[in-house]
N, C-alpha and C positions, 0 to 999 in steps of 0.2 A: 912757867918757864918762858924765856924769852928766843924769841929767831929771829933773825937777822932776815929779811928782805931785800934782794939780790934786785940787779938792774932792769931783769926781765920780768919781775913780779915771783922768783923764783923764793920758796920757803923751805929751809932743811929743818926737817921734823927729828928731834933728839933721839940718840938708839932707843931708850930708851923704853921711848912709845911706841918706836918702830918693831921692837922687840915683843912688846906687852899686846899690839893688836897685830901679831904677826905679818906686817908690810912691808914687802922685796921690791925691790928695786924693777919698775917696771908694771908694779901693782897701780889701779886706776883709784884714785880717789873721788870722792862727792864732794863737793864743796858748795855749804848751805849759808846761803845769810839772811839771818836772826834780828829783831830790833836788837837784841844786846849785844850783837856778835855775830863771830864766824864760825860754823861748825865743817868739821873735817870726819869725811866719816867713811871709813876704806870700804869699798865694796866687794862682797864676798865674791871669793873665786871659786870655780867649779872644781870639786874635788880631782887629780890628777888619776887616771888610771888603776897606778900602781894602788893607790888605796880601796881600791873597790878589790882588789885578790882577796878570795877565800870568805866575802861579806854571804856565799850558801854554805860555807861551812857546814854550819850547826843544825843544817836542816839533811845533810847528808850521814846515812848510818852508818855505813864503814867506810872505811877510803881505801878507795882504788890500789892498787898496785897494777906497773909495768903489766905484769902479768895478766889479770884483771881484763885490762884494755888490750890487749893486744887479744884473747879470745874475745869479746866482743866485737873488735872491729871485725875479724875472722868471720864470726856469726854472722854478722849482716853483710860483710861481704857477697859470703859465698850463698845467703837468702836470698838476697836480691837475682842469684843467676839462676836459680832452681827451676822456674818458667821455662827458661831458653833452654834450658840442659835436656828435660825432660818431653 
């Protein structure tokens, strides 16, 4: 594939490839030079947040319910004052 090389040394990389190693707009590239050439090589980005939800799933037996949590937090609530009450 061919790019056109812009006045500031800028290169538009084809959807394409942009698609195929998933690179947004704003994503940092490596730029390597080869005796044969130039390599371009996007550096991995830190997975976002959002995708780390539910990664202890599978290690949890049952799931919670409202219900659930709201007697727990109860529990250690009213633990934690059992000292001072008494």
């Amino acid at each position: 594939m061919l790019a056109k090389v812009f006045n500031k040394g800028q290169v538009v990389i084809p959807a394409l490839i942009r698609k195929k190693y998933n690179i947004k707009s704003g994503d940092k590239i490596n730029i390597i030079a080869e005796d044969d050439g130039i390599k371009l090589i996007p550096e991995k980005q830190p997975k976002p947040i959002e995708n780390l939800a539910g990664i202890f799933s599978k290690y949890v037996r049952k799931k919670a319910t409202d219900k659930d949590i709201n007697k727990i937090t109860e529990d250690s609530f009213t633990e934690s004052f059992k000292d001072e009450i008494y």
